[in-house]
C-alpha positions in Angstrom: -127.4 121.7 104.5 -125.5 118.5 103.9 -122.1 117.9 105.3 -120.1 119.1 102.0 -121.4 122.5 101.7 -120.6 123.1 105.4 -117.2 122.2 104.5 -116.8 124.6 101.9 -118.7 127.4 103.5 -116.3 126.9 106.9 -113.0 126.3 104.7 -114.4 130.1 102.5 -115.0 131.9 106.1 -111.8 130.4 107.5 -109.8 132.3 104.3 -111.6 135.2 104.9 -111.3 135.6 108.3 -107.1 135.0 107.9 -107.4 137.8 105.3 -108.8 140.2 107.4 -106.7 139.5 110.2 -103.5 140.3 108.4 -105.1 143.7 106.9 -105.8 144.2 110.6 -102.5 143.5 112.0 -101.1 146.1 109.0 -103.5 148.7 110.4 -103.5 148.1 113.9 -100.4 146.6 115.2 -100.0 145.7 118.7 -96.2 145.7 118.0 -95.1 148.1 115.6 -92.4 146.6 112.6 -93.7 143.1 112.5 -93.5 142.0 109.0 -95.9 139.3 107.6 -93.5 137.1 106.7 -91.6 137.4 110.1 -89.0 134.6 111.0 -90.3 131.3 111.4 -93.7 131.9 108.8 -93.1 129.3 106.2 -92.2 126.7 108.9 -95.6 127.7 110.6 -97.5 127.5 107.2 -96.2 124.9 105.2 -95.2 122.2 107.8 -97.6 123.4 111.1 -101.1 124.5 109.2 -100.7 122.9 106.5 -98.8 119.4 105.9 -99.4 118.2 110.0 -102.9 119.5 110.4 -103.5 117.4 107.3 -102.3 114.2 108.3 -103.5 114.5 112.2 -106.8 115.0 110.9 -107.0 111.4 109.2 -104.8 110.1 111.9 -107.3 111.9 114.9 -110.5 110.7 113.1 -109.9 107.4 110.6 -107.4 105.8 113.2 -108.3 107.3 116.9 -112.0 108.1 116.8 -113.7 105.9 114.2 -112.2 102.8 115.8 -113.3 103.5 119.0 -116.9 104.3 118.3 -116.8 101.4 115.7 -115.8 99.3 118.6 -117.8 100.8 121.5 -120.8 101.8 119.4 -121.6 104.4 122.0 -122.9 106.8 118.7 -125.6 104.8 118.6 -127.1 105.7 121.4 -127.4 109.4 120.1 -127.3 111.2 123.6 -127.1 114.8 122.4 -128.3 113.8 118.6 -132.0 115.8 119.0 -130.2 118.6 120.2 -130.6 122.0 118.4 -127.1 122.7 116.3 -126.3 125.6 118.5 -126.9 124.0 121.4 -124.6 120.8 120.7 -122.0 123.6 119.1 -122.0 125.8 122.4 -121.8 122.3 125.0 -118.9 121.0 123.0 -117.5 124.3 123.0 -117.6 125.6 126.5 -117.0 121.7 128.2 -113.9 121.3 125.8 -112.5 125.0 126.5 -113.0 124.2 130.1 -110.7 120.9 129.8 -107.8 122.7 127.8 -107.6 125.2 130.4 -106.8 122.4 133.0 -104.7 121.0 130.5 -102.9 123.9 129.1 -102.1 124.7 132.7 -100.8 121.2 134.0 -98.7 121.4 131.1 -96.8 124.5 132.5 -96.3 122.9 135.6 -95.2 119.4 134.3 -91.6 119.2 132.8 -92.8 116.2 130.7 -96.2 118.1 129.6 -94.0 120.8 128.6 -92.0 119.2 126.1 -95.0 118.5 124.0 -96.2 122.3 124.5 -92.7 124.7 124.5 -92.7 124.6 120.3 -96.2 126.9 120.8 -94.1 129.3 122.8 -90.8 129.0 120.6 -92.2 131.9 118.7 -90.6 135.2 118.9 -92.7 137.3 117.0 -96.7 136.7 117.6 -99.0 136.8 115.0 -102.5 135.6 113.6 -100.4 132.2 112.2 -98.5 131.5 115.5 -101.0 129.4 117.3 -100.6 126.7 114.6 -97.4 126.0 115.6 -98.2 123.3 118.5 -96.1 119.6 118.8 -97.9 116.3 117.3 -98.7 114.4 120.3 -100.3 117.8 121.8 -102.5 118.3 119.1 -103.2 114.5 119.0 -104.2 114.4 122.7 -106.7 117.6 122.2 -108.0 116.7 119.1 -109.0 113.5 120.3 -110.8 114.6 123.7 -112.4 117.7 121.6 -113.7 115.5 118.7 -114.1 112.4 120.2 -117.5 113.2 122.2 -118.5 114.5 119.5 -118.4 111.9 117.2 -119.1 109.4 120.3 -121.9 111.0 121.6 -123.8 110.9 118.3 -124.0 114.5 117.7 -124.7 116.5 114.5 -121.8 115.5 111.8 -121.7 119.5 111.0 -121.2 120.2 114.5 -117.4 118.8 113.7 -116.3 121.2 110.7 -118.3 124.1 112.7 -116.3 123.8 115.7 -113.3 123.3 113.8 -114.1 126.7 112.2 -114.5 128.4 115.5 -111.4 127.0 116.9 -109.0 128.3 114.0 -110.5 131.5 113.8 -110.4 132.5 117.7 -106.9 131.0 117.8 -105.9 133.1 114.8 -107.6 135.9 116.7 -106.3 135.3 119.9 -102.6 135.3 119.2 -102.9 137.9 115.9 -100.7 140.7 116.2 -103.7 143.6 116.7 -104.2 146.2 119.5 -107.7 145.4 120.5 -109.5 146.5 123.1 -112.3 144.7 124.5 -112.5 146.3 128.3 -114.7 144.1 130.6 -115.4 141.9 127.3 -111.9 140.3 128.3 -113.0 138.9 131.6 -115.5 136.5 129.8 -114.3 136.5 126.0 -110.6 135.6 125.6 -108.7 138.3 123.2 -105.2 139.0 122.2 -104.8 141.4 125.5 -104.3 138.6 127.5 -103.1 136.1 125.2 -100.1 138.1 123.8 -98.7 138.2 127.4 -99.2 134.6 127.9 -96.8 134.5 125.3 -94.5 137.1 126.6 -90.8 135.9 127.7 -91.6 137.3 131.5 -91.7 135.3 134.4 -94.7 136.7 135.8 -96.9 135.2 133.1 -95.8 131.4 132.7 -97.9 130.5 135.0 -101.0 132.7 134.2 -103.4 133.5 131.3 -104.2 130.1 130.2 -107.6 130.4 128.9 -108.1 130.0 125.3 -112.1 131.0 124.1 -113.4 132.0 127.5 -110.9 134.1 129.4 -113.7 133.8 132.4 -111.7 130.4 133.5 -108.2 132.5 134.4 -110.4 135.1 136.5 -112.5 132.3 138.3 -109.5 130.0 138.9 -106.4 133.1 140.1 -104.8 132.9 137.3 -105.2 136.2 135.1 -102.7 138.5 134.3 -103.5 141.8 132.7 -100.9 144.5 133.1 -101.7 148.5 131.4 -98.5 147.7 129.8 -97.3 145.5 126.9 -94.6 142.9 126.9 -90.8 143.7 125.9 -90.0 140.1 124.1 -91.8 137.2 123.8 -91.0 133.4 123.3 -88.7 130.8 125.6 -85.1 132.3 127.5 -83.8 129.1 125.9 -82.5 128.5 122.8 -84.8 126.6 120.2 -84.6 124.9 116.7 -85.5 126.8 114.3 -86.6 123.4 111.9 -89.9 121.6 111.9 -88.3 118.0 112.4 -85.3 119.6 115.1 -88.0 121.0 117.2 -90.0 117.9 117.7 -86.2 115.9 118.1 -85.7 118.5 120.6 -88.8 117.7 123.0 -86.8 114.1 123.4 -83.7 114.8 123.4 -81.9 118.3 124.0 -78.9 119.6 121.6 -77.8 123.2 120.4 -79.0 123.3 116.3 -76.1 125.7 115.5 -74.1 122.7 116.3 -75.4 119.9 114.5 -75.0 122.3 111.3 -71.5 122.3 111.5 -71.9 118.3 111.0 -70.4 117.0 108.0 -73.5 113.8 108.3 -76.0 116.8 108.6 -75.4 119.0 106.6 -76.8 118.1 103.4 -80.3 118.2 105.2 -80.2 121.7 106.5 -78.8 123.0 103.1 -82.0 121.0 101.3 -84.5 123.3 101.3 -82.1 126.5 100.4 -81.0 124.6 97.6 -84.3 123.6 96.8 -85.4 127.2 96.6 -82.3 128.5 94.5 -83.5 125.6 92.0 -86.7 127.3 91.5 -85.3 131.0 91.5 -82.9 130.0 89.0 -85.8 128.3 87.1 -87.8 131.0 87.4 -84.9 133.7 86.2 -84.0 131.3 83.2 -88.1 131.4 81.9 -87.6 135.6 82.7 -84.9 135.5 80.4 -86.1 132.9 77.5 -89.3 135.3 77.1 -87.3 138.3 76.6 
């Protein structure tokens, strides 16, 4: 199966796994009243799923990645290349879940690390789209350790897309807005039981539940939490921007949103995109009107 058609089939499974997820989370809710397009959804969409995972993507691999292997040549000695699929698929996955564990977890307990990570927990209504909202130089620092052996170490060029596919659909899964319950599956398999309280706004839980695939690493390592209850709020107990380019300005810098708005020199930008939108409503009320 060449390279392309693993692209498409991964990109058609991807869609249909985010499909199913929202039907789920209309059936099943794990919190009752959550519309789909809660607050926050377009920024999460447009500028976290869709416009920055675009551009880190040939950023991570033409401009982090290919230059190092290009320079290193370290592909060419093709250490897991005669590997089966799987078994290069499952390696990359478990050693790579294994380091953002580590990671995720020095990033609580660092007050620089958490200034790249805080924008994931900004949310205050989880659903199967809030994992994508994560800062650029965290996803730039995973990225490149996840995809980097793999690339480096010569494996499989479908191993990339198919571990791609496995990490968007267990993050959608993980932090989708379903009531699952897994019992013991949750000790070894991460799930939304656990996850959704590592999002909670509780004390007791910023330090715990950091696994992401394999919830096995929070049980081994003392750091599971998993109350019969379910969690009252979630997101920070600070107050966060609510725009894409204001929270990453934020994670230098701190300042209160509501008051830059009231600036004469700002406010043209955070009326753009309401404007922009009444421009289209009013196009679209003005075709209404010219076909009647």
């Amino acid at each position: 199966m060449s390279f392309f058609n693993v692209n498409v089939i991964t990109t058609i499974i991807l869609i249909t796994c985010s499909i199913i997820l929202i039907l789920l989370e209309r059936k099943f809710p794990y919190r009752k009243g959550l519309p789909v397009f809660r607050e926050g959804f377009w920024v999460d969409f447009v500028w976290y799923a869709l416009i920055q995972s675009y551009f880190l993507k040939i950023l991570i691999f033409s401009y982090i990645i290919l230059p190092i292997d290009v320079h290193f040549h370290l592909s060419a000695l093709h250490i897991v290349t005669d590997w089966p699929i799987w078994c290069q698929v499952l390696f990359f996955l478990v050693t790579h879940d294994l380091y953002i564990y580590w990671f995720h977890r020095w990033q609580h307990n660092s007050k620089i690390l958490w200034r790249t990570h805080e924008a994931h927990h900004s949310n205050k209504a989880i659903d199967w789209l809030a994992g994508t909202r994560s800062h650029v130089v965290e996803i730039i620092i995973n990225q490149t350790i996840e995809f980097a052996p793999i690339v480096i170490l010569g494996a499989d060029p479908v191993v990339v897309p198919i571990k791609a596919l496995i990490d968007a659909v267990w993050g959608m899964y993980i932090h989708c807005n379903i009531d699952v319950h897994s019992g013991k599956l949750q000790r070894v398999i991460n799930g939304p039981e656990m996850h959704l309280w590592h999002h909670a706004n509780h004390n007791e839980v910023f330090f715990a539940n950091f696994s992401t695939k394999f919830a096995i690493w929070d049980w081994m390592f003392g750091t599971a939490y998993l109350p019969e209850h379910k969690p009252k709020e979630y997101g920070l107990y600070y107050e966060y921007p609510k725009d894409y380019f204001m929270q990453h300005a934020f994670s230098i810098k701190r300042f209160d949103e509501k008051k830059l708005r009231d600036k004469k020199s700002l406010r043209w930008y955070f009326n753009l995109r309401p404007n922009v939108i009444s421009f289209f409503k009013k196009a679209i009320n003005s075709g209404n009107k010219s076909a009647v």
